[in-house]
Every structure is written in structure tokens, then in C-alpha cells.
C-alpha positions as CSV (number, residue, x, y, z in Angstrom):
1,X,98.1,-131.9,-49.8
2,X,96.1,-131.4,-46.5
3,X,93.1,-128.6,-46.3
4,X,93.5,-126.1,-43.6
5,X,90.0,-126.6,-42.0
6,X,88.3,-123.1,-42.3
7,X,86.7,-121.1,-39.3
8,X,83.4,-119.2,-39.7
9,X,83.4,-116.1,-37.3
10,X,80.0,-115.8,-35.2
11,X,78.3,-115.2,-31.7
12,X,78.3,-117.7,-28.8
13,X,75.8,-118.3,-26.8
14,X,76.7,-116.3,-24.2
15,X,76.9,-113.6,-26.2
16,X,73.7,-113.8,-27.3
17,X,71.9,-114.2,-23.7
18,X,73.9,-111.2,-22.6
19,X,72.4,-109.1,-25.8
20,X,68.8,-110.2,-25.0
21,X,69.4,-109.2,-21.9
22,X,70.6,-105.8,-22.3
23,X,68.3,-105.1,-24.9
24,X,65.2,-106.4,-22.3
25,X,66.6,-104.0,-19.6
26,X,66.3,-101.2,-22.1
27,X,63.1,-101.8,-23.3
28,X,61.9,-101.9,-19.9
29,X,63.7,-99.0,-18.7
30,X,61.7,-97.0,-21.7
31,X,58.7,-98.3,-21.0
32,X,58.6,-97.2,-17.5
33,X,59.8,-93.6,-18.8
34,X,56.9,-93.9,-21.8
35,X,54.5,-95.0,-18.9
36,X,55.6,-92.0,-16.4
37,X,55.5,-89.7,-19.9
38,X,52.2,-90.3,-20.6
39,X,51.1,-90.3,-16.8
40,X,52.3,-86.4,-16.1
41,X,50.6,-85.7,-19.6
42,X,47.5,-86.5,-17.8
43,X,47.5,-85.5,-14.7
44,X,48.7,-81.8,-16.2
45,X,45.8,-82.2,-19.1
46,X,43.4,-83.2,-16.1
47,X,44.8,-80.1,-14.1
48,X,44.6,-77.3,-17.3
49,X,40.7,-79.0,-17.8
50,X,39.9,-78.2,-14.1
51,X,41.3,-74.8,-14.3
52,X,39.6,-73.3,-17.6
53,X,36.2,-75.1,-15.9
54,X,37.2,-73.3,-13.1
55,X,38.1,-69.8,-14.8
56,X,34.8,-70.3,-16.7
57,X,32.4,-71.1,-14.5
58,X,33.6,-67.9,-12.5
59,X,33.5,-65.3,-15.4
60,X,30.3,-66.6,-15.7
61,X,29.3,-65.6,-12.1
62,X,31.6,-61.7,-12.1
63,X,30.8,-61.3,-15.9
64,X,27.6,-59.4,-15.4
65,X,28.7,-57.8,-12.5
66,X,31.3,-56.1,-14.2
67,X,29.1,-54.5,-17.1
68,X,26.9,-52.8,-14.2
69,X,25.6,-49.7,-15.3
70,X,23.9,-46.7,-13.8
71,X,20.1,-45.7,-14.7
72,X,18.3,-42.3,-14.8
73,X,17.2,-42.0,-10.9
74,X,13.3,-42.9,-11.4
75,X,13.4,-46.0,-13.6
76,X,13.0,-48.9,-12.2
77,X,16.6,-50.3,-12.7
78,X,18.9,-48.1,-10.7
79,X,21.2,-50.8,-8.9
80,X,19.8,-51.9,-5.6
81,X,21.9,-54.3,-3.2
82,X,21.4,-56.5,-0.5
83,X,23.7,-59.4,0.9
84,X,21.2,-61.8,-0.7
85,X,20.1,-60.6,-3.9
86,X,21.1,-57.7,-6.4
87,X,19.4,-56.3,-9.4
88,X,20.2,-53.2,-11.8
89,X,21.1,-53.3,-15.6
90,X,24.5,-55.1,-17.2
91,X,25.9,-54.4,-20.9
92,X,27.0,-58.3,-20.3
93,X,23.9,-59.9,-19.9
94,X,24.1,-64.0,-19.8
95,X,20.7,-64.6,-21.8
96,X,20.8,-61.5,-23.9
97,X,22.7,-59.6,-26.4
98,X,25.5,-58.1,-24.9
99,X,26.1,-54.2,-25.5
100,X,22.7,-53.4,-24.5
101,X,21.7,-52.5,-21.1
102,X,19.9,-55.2,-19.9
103,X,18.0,-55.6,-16.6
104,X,19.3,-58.8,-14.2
105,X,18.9,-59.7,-11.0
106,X,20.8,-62.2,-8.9
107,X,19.1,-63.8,-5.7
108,X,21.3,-66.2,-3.5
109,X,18.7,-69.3,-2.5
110,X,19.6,-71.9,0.1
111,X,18.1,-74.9,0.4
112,X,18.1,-76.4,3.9
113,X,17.2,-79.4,2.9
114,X,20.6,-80.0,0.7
115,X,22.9,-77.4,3.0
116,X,23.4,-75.6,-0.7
117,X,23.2,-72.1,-1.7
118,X,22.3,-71.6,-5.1
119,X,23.4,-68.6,-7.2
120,X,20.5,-67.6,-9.6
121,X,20.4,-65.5,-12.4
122,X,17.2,-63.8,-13.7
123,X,16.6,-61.2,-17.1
124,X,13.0,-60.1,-18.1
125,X,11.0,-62.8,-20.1
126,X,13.5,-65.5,-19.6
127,X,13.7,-68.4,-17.3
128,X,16.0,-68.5,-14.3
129,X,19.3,-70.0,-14.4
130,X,21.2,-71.5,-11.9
131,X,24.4,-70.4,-12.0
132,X,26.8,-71.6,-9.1
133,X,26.0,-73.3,-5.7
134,X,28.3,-73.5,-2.6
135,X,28.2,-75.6,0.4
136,X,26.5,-73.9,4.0
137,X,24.4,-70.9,4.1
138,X,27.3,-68.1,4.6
139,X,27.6,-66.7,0.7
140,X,26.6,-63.0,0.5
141,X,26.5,-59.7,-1.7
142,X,29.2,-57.6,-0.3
143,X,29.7,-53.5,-1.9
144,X,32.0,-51.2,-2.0
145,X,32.9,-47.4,-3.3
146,X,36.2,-46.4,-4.9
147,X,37.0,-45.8,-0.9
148,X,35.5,-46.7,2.2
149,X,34.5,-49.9,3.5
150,X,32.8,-53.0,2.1
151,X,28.8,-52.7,2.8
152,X,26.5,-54.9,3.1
153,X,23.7,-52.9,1.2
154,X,23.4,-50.3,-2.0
155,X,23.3,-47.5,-2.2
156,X,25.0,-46.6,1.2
157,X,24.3,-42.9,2.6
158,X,27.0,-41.4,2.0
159,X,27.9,-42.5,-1.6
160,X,28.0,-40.2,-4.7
161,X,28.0,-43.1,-7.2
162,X,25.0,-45.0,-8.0
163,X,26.1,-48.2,-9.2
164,X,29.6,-50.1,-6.8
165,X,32.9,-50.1,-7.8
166,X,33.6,-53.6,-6.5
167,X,31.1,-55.9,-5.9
168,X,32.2,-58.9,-3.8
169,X,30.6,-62.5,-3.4
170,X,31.2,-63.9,-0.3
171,X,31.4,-67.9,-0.3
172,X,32.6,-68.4,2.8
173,X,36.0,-68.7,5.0
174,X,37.1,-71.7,2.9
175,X,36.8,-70.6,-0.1
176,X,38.3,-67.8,-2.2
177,X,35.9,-64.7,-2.8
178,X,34.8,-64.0,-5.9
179,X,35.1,-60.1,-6.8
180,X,33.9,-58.0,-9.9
181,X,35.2,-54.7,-10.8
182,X,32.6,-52.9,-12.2
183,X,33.9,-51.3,-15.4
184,X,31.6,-48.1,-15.0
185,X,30.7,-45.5,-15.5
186,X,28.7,-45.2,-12.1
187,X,27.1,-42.1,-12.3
188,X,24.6,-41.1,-14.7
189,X,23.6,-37.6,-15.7
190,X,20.7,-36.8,-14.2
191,X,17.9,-35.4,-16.9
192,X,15.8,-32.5,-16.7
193,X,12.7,-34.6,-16.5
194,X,14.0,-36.1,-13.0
195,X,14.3,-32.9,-11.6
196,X,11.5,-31.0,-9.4
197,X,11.2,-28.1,-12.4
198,X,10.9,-31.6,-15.1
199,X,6.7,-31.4,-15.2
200,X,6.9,-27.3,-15.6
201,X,9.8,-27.4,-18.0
202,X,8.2,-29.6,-20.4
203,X,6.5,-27.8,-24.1
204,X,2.4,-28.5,-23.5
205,X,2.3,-28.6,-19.4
């Protein structure tokens, strides 16, 4: 009696070459996605990095600005502006304590020599920091009421408030300005001691 011969089912050659194939193609196809993946992940990390350094580096500029607050008339920090420098007291000091009126003043230096202006930042008994620099010579202090027009010094004439209600840095006509609204209040009651009858109205004089 003759044995059937007996056939083992399996893959041909071809079969495999076509499966190493497709499987190649794959791969390859999802590396390229991984690789694009991982290339928008950066560029949008790199993107979000430059913006908070961005956002940060400008609150640091505004952020005393914005705590500006008003003095009795004859001490020395009632807030004075010109388009190149600024001084008065903040409750957001940079170097200090914030909460307490502080005094600051904030000069715009440019150096000819580097076609830079430097932003710098001074309190009392501290040394001065350097807090921004633009290109050119055109930044300036810029002022402004709760109406009117912006100025170019404080106090203007015909203002009843002592400290601005917007102060605006002006970096130039390629750039975007940089404005602080001073959270007030910018008047201060004046005392009886800064009036003309202060000297006669005082127990002793």
C-alpha cells in the first residue's frame, strides 16, 4: 500500500519579499510622521519659550509703572516726567518689597557708540539695573490723563491728577509700544501741613 506524500502549508518567497516590503513602507511612513511629530513640538515649545520671555521681560519694564502712586505735594517724590527719564514712588518696586511705596526712577541712556538705548532702573541705596535696550535713539516717556492727549512731560498745566493714568514707552515705529495703566489712585489728599495756614496751625508755633 502506497503513502499519499503529505503537504506542509507555508509562505513562498514572494510572499515574504512582498511582507518585508509592506512592512518597510510602514515603518517608514511612521517615522516620517514621528519625525514631523516631534519637529512641530519644537518649533511650538521654542515659540511658547519666546513668548513668556517676551511677556516677562515686558512686565518687568510696565510693572512699576503701574503701581505709581501720588505723594503729599512737598516731598521729594511727587511723580515728575520727562521723555527721557521718570521718577516718583511705585507699590511694585523691582529691588524692593512690594506693598510699600517705594521711590524709582527710570532714565532712558543711549549709547552712540552701540546705536542702543538702555532702559535703567534705579531705587535708593541699590545699584542700577538695566532693564531693556532697543535699537536707535527714538524710545521716549510718553503721559497721559484719563482724557486729553499724550504729553511729553508731567505734570501738564492743566491736569488735576498728580501721578498719569497711562504711561506710554515709545520704542519706535517698528516696534510695538509698551503701555502701563497706572492702577491709582492719582491724587492725594493734600495735608494741613502743606497748606499756607500749615506753620500757624501747628500746637507750639
Amino acid at each position: 500500500m502506497s503513502e499519499k506524500p503529505i503537504h506542509t502549508a507555508g509562505f513562498t518567497l514572494f510572499e515574504i519579499l512582498v511582507v518585508i516590503v509592506i512592512t518597510s513602507l510602514m515603518g517608514a511612513v511612521l517615522m516620517q510622521g514621528f519625525s514631523a511629530i516631534l519637529a512641530t513640538r519644537l518649533t511650538v515649545s521654542n515659540a511658547i519659550g519666546n513668548l513668556q520671555e517676551i511677556i516677562l521681560s515686558q512686565n518687568i519694564v510696565v510693572d512699576p509703572l503701574r503701581g505709581v502712586l501720588p505723594d503729599y505735594e512737598k516731598n521729594p517724590n511727587v511723580f515728575q516726567g520727562q521723555p527721557r527719564n521718570l521718577n516718583g514712588q511705585t507699590l511694585r518696586p523691582l529691588l524692593s518689597v512690594a506693598g510699600a511705596p517705594t521711590p524709582f526712577k527710570m532714565t532712558l541712556d543711549y549709547d552712540a557708540a552701540l546705536d542702543v538705548t538702555v532702559l535703567i532702573y534705579e531705587e535708593p541705596g541699590r545699584p542700577k539695573v538695566e532693564i531693556a535696550q532697543w535699537f536707535g535713539n527714538a524710545p521716549t516717556f510718553k503721559y497721559r490723563d484719563i482724557d486729553g492727549a499724550w504729553q511729553s512731560t508731567w505734570p501738564p498745566p492743566s491736569s488735576a491728577s498728580q501721578t498719569p493714568w497711562l504711561i506710554w514707552i515709545d520704542v519706535g515705529p517698528t516696534l510695538a509700544p509698551l503701555i502701563a495703566s497706572v492702577a491709582g489712585p492719582h491724587t492725594r489728599i493734600p495735608r494741613l501741613e502743606d497748606s499756607p495756614f500749615g506753620s500757624a496751625g501747628r500746637i507750639g508755633n
